[in-house]
LUMNUSE-320814 format. One record per residue (C-alpha): residue in three letters; x, y, z. Coordinates in nm, 3 decimals. Each point is the difference from the previous one (the first is absolute). Layout:
<recs>
type->ALA&east->X&north->Y&up->Z
...
</recs>
This chain:
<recs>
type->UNK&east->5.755&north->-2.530&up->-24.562
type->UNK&east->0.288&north->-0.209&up->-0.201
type->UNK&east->0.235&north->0.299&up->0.053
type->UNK&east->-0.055&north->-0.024&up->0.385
type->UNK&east->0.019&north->-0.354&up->0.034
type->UNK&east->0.341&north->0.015&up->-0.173
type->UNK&east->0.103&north->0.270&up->0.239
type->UNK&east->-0.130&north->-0.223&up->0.287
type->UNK&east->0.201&north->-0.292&up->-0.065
type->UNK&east->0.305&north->0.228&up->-0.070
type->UNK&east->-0.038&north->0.112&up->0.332
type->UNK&east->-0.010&north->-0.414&up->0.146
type->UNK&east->0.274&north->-0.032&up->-0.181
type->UNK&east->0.194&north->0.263&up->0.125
type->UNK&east->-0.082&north->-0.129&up->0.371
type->UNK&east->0.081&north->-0.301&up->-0.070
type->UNK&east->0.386&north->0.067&up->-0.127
type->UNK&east->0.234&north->0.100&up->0.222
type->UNK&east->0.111&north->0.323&up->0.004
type->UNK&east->0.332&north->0.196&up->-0.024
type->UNK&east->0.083&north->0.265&up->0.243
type->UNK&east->0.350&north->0.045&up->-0.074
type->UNK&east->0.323&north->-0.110&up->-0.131
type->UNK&east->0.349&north->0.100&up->-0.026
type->UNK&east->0.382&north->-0.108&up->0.043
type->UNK&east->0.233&north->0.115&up->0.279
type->UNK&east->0.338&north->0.007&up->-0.052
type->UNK&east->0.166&north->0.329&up->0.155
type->UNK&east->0.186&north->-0.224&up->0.219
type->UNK&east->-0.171&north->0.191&up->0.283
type->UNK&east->-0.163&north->-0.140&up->0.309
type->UNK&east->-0.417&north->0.036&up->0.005
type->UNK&east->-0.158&north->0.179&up->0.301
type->UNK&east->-0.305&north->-0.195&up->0.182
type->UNK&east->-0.327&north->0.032&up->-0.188
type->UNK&east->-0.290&north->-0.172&up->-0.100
type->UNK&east->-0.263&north->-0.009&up->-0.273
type->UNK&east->-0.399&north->-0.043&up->-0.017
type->UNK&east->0.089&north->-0.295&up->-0.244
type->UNK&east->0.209&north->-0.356&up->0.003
type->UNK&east->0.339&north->0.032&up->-0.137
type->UNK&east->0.265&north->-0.169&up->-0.201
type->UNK&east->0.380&north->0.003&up->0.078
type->UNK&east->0.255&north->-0.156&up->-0.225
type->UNK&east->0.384&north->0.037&up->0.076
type->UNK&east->0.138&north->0.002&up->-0.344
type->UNK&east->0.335&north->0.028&up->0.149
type->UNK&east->0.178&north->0.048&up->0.361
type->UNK&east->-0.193&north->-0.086&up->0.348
type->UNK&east->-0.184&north->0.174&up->0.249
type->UNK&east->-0.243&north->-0.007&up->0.294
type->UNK&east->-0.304&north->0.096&up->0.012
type->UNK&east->-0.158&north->0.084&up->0.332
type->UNK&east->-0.378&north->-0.108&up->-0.031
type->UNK&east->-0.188&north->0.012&up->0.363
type->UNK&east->0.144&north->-0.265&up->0.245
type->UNK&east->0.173&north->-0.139&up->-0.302
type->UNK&east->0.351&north->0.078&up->-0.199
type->UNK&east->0.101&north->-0.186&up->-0.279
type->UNK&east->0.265&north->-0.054&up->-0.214
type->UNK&east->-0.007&north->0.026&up->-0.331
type->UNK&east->0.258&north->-0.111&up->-0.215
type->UNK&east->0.032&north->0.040&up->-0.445
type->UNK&east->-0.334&north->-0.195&up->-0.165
type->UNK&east->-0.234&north->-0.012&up->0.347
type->UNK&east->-0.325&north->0.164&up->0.023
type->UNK&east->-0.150&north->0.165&up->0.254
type->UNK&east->-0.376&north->-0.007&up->0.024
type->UNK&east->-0.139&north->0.258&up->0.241
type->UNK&east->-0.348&north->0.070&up->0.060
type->UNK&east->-0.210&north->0.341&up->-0.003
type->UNK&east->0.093&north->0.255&up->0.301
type->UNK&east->0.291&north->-0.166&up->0.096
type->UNK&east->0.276&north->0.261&up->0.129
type->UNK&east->0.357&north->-0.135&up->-0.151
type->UNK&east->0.343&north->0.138&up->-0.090
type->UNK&east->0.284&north->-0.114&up->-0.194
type->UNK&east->0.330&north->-0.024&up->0.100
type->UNK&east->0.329&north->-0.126&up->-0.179
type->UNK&east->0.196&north->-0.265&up->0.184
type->UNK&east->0.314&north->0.136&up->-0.179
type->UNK&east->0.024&north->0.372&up->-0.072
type->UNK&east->0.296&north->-0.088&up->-0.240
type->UNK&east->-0.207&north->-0.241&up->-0.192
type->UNK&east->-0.399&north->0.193&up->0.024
type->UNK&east->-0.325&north->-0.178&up->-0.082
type->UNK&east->-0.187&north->0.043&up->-0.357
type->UNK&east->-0.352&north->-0.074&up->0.029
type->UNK&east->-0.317&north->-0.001&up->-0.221
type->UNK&east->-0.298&north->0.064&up->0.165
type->UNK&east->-0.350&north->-0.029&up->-0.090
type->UNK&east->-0.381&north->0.075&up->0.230
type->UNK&east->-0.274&north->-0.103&up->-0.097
type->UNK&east->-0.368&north->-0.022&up->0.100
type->UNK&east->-0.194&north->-0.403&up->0.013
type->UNK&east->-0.245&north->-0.066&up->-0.248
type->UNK&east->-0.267&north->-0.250&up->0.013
type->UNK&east->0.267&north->-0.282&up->0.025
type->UNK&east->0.163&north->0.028&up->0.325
type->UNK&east->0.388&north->-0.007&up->-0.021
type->UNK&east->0.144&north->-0.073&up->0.374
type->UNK&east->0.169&north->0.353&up->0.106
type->UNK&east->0.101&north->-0.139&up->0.316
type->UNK&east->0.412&north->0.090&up->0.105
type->UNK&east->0.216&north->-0.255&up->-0.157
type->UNK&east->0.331&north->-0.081&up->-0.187
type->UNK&east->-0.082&north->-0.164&up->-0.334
type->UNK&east->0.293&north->-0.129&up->-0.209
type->UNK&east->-0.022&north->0.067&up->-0.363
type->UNK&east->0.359&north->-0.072&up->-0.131
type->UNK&east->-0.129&north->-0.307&up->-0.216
type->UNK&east->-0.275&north->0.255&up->-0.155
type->UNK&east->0.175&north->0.302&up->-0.155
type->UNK&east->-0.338&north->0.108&up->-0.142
type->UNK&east->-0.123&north->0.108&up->0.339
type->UNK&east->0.297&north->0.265&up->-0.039
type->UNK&east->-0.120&north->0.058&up->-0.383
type->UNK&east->-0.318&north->0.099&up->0.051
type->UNK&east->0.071&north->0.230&up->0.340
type->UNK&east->0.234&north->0.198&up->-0.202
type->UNK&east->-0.229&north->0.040&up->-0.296
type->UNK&east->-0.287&north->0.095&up->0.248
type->UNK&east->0.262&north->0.246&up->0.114
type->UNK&east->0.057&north->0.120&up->-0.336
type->UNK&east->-0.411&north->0.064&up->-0.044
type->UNK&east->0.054&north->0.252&up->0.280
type->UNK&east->0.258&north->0.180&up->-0.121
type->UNK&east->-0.177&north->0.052&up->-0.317
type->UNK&east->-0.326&north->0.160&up->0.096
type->UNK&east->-0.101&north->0.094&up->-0.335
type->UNK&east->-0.001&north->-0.352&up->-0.131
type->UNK&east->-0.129&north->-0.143&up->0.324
type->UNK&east->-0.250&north->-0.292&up->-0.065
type->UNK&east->-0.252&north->-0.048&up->0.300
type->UNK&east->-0.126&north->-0.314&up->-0.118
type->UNK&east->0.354&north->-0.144&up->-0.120
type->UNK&east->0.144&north->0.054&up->0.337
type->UNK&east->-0.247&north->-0.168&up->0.182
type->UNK&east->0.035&north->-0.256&up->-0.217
type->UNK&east->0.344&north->-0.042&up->0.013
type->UNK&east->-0.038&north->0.052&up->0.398
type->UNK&east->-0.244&north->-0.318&up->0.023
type->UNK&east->0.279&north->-0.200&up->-0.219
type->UNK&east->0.262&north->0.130&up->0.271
type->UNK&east->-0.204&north->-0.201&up->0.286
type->UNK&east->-0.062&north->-0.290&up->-0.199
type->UNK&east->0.370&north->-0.019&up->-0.049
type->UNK&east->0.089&north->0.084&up->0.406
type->UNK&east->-0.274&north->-0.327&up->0.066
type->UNK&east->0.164&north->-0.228&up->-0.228
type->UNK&east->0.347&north->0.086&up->0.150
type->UNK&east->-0.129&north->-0.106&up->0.339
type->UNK&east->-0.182&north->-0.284&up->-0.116
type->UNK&east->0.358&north->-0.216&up->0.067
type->UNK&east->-0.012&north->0.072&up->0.397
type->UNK&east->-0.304&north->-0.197&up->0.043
type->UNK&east->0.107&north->-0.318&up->-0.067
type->UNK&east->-0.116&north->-0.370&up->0.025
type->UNK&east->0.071&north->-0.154&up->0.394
type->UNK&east->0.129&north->-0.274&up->-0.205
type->UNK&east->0.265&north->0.143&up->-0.131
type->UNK&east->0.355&north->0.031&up->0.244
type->UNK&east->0.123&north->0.382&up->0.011
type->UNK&east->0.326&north->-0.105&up->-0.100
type->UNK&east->-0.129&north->-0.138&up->-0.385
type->UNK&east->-0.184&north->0.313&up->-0.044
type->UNK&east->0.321&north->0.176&up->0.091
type->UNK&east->0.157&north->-0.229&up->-0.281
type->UNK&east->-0.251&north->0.049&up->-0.269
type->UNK&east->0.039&north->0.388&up->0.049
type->UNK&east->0.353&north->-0.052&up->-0.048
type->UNK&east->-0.019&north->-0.178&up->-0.339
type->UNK&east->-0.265&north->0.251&up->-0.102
type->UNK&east->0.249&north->0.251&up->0.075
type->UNK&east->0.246&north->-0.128&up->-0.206
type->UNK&east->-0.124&north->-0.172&up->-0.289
type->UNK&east->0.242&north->0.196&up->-0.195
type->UNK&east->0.279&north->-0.238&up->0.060
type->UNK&east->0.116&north->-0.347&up->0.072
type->UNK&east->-0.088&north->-0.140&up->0.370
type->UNK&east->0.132&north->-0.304&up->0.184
type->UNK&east->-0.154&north->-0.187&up->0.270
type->UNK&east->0.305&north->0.114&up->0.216
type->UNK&east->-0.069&north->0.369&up->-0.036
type->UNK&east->-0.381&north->-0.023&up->0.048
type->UNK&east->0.041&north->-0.243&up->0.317
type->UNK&east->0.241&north->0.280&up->0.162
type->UNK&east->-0.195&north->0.298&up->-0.087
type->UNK&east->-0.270&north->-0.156&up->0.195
type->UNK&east->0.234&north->-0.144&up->0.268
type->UNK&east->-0.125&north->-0.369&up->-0.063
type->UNK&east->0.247&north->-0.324&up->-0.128
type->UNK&east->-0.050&north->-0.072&up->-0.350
type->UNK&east->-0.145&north->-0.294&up->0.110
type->UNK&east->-0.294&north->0.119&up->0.209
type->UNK&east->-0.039&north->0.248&up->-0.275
type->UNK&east->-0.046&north->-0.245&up->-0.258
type->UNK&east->-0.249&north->-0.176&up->0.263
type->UNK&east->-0.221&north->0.275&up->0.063
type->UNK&east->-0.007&north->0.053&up->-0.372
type->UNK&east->-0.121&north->-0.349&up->-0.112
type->UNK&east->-0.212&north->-0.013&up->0.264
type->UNK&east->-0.199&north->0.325&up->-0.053
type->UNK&east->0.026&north->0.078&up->-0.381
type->UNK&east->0.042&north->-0.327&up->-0.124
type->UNK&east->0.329&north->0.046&up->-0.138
type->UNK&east->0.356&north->0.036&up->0.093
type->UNK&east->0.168&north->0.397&up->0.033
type->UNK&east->0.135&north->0.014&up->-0.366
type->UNK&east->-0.300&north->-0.180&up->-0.173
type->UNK&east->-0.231&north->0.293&up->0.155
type->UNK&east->0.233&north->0.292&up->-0.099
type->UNK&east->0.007&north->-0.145&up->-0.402
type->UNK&east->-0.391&north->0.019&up->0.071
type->UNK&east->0.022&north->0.317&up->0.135
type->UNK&east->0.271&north->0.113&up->-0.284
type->UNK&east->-0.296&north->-0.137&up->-0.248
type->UNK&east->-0.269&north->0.202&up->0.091
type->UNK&east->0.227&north->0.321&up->0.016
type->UNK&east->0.092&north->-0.088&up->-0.355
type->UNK&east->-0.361&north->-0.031&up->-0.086
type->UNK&east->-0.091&north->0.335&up->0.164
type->UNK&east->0.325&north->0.167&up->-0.234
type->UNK&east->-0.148&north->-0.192&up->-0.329
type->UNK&east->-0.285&north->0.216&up->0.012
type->UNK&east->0.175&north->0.294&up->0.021
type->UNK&east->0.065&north->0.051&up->-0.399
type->UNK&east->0.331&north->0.236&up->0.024
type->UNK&east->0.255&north->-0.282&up->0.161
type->UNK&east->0.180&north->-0.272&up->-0.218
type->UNK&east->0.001&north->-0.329&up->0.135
type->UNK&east->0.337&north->-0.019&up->0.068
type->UNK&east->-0.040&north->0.345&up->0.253
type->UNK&east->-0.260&north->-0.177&up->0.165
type->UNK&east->0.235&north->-0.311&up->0.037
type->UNK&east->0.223&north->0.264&up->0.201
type->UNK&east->-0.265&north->0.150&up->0.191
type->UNK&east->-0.097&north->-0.355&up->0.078
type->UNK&east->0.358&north->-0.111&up->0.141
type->UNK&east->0.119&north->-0.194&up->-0.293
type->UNK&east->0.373&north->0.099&up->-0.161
type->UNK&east->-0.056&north->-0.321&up->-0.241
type->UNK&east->-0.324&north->0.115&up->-0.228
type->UNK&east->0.009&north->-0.392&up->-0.145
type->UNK&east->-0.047&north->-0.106&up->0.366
type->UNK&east->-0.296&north->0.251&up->0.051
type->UNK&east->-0.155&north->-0.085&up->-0.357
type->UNK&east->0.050&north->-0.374&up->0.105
type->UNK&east->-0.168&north->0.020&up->0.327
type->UNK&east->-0.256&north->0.231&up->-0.101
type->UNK&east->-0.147&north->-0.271&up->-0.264
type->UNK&east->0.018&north->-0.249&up->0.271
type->UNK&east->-0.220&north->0.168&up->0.214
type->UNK&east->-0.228&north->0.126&up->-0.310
type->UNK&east->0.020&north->-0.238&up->-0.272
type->UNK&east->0.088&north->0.294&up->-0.229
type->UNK&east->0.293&north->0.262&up->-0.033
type->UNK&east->-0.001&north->0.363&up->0.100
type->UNK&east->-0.104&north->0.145&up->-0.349
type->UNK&east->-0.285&north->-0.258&up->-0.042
type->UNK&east->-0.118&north->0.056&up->0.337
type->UNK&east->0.042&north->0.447&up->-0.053
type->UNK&east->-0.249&north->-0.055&up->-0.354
type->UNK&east->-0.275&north->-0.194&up->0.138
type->UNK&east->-0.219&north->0.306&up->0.103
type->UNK&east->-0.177&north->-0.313&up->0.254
type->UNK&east->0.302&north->-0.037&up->0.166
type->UNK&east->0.071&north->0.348&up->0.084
type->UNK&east->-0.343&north->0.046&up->0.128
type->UNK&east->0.072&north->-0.257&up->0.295
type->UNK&east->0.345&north->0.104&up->0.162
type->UNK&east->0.086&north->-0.194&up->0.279
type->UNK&east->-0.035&north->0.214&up->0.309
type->UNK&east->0.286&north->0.053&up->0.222
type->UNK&east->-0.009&north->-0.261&up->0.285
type->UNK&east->-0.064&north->0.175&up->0.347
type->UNK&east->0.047&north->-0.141&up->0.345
type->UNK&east->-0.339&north->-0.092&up->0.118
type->UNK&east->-0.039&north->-0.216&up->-0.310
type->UNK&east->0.292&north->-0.210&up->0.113
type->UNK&east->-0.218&north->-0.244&up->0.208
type->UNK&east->-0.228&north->-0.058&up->-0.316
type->UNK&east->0.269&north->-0.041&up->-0.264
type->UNK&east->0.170&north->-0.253&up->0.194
type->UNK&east->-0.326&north->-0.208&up->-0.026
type->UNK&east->-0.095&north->0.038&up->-0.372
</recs>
């Protein structure tokens, strides 16, 4: 009785992961006749472009964009430049219990390298059928669509907040590895400085340099609990030259200093998470 109760709620398990069909890398440079599968797929283009025909629709895909395409849907792959050929990882998979949305879509992953990661690795499992882990696949699957949701999460954004901010906020996110000015941010967004700084105080709170030091913070934090980067490597990664000027804005925003703040095991267990765009509307009213 025990024994088959154990093997029935292996079984609800096992319906209740997702499920890999298949996984692989293509990078023969070659173009990919029209085909389909009885599962949803994955399509990462490590490097190059191409189109993929899909139905009614074509789309473009350029180096870090994922294409999600749903079961039984005929598609091909074809390079935009012959000289310069699409590499792709690919992965298909089956739904479990939680429903992941297979529906035909572009999905822009370049700020979350570990979507790449784990494809390839999945990819790897494949390859090596004598070490292949059922359950450790599925798993890793499941953590693969939890990663595609949270890298949409940023299109649906708060109606309060003006297309043109987010457009700034992704900018500084982009490159919190060095110094910023109000200049450059205002004309990557095609806005005055001015009506930058405007939209900034009145939506976060703050003006456009005040937010990226907060945002420069919390990537700090997020390095700090990583144990294999000094502190003055995370001042780099965090767009500071001067590692007295990080260690003296760091304290201001913390009360303590990058060490103390790495040994307090409390600390580490509440890294500030990385803002995203449809918080915008609620951290400008805290």
């Amino acid at each position: 009785m025990i024994q088959r109760e154990a093997e029935n709620t292996k079984a609800t398990l096992h319906e209740e992961m997702p499920c890999l069909r298949f996984a692989g890398r293509h990078t023969d440079g070659c173009n990919v006749s029209m085909h389909r599968h009885h599962c949803a797929e994955l399509i990462l283009i490590i490097s190059g472009s191409c189109h993929v025909e899909a139905g009614a629709s074509t789309f473009k895909l350029a180096e870090q964009q994922l294409l999600v395409l749903p079961p039984d849907q005929p598609h091909n792959q074809l390079n935009c430049d012959p000289s310069e050929p699409a590499e792709t990882v690919y992965v298909g998979f089956r739904n479990g219990s939680e429903p992941f949305n297979t529906a035909a879509r572009l999905v822009d992953v370049r700020r979350y390298p570990a979507v790449g990661q784990v494809m390839n690795v999945l990819a790897s499992m494949r390859q090596t059928p004598h070490t292949y882990d059922h359950a450790a696949a599925s798993n890793l699957v499941l953590a693969l669509q939890g990663m595609i949701r949270h890298a949409e999460q940023p299109v649906h954004i708060s109606y309060e907040t003006p297309p043109k901010l987010t457009q700034a906020v992704e900018y500084l996110q982009d490159h919190l590895h060095r110094p910023i000015s109000v200049p450059e941010l205002a004309h990557a967004v095609a806005l005055s400085p001015s009506h930058l700084t405007s939209l900034f105080r009145e939506h976060l709170g703050c003006p456009p340099l005040q937010f990226a030091l907060r945002m420069r913070m919390n990537l700090a934090c997020r390095h700090l609990a990583e144990p294999y980067l000094s502190v003055k490597e995370i001042a780099a990664l965090c767009g500071y030259a001067n590692l007295s000027l990080f260690l003296r804005h760091f304290k201001r925003s913390f009360g303590v200093s990058p060490g103390r703040w790495r040994a307090d095991p409390d600390r580490l267990n509440d890294v500030p998470p990385q803002l995203a765009p449809k918080r915008f509307a609620a951290a400008g009213r805290r």
